[in-house]
N, C-alpha and C positions, 0 to 999 in steps of 0.2 A: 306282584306286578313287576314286570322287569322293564326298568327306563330307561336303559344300555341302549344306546345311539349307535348301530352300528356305519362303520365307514366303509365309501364305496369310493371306487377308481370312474372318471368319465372313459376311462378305454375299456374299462371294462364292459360298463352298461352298452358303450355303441359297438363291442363286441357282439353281446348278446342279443341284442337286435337287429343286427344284420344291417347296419349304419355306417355310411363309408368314414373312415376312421377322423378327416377332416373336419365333420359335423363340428359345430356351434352351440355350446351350451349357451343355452339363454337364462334359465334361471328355474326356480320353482314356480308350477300355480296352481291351483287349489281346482278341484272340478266338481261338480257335482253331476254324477252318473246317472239318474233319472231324466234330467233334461238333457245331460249330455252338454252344459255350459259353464264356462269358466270366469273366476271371480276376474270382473274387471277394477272396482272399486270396493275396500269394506271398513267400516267405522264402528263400533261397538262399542259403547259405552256406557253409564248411568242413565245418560240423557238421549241418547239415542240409539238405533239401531239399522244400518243401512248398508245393504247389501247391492252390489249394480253384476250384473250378467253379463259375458258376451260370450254367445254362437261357436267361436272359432277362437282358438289357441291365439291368434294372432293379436285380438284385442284383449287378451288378459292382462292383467299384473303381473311381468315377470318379477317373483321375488327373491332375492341374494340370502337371506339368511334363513336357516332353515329352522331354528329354534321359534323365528319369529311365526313362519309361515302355520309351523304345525300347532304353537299356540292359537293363532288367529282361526284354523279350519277347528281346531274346538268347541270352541265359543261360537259355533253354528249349530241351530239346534233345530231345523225345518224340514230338513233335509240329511243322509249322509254324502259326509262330503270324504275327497281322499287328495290327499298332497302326491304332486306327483314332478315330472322334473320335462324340461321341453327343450331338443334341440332346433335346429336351423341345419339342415341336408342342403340347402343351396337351391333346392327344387321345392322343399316345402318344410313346415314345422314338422315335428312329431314329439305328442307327449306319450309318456308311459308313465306308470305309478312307479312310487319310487320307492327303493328299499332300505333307504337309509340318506346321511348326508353325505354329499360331497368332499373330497379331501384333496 
C-alpha cells in the first residue's frame, strides 16, 4: 500500500480545468457521488455518529487541511465518499476530485 501524498500546484489544477487563472481556492470537501452532496457537518465518535448533507458546494465544510479531511472521509462507511478540492470562478464554485494536497 503506498501512502505517499503526492503534491499538487493550484495553477496547475486550474490549468487543467480550464479555470481562469484568478480562481479562489476555497478549501477541500468531502462529496459523496451517489446523492451527489456535500458534507456540511461531521462528528464521529464513540458516542456518536453525525453526518449533515448539503445539495450544493456552497453549503459545505470547506476544509484547510488535507490529512485531516481524508482521515474524516474514511471513517464513512454508508456510502463511498471522495475528497475533493473547490474553487470560487467569481461566477460560481467548481469542485473536482483531487489528486493530492496542496502545496
Amino acid at each position: 500500500m503506498n501512502n505517499k501524498i503526492e503534491k499538487i500546484q493550484i495553477s496547475e489544477v486550474l490549468e487543467e480545468l480550464g479555470l481562469p487563472p484568478d480562481s479562489e481556492y476555497l478549501g477541500y470537501l468531502i462529496h459523496r457521488p451517489d446523492t451527489d452532496d456535500f458534507v456540511m457537518l461531521a462528528s464521529d465518535n464513540k458516542e456518536c455518529s453525525l453526518w449533515m448533507w448539503s445539495d450544493t458546494p456552497e453549503g459545505a465544510f470547506k476544509f484547510q487541511d488535507y490529512s485531516y479531511v481524508t482521515k474524516l472521509a474514511s471513517i464513512y462507511n454508508k456510502a463511498p465518499v471522495m475528497v475533493g478540492l473547490v474553487f470560487d470562478t467569481g461566477n460560481m464554485l467548481v469542485f473536482t476530485s483531487s489528486t493530492g494536497q496542496l502545496h
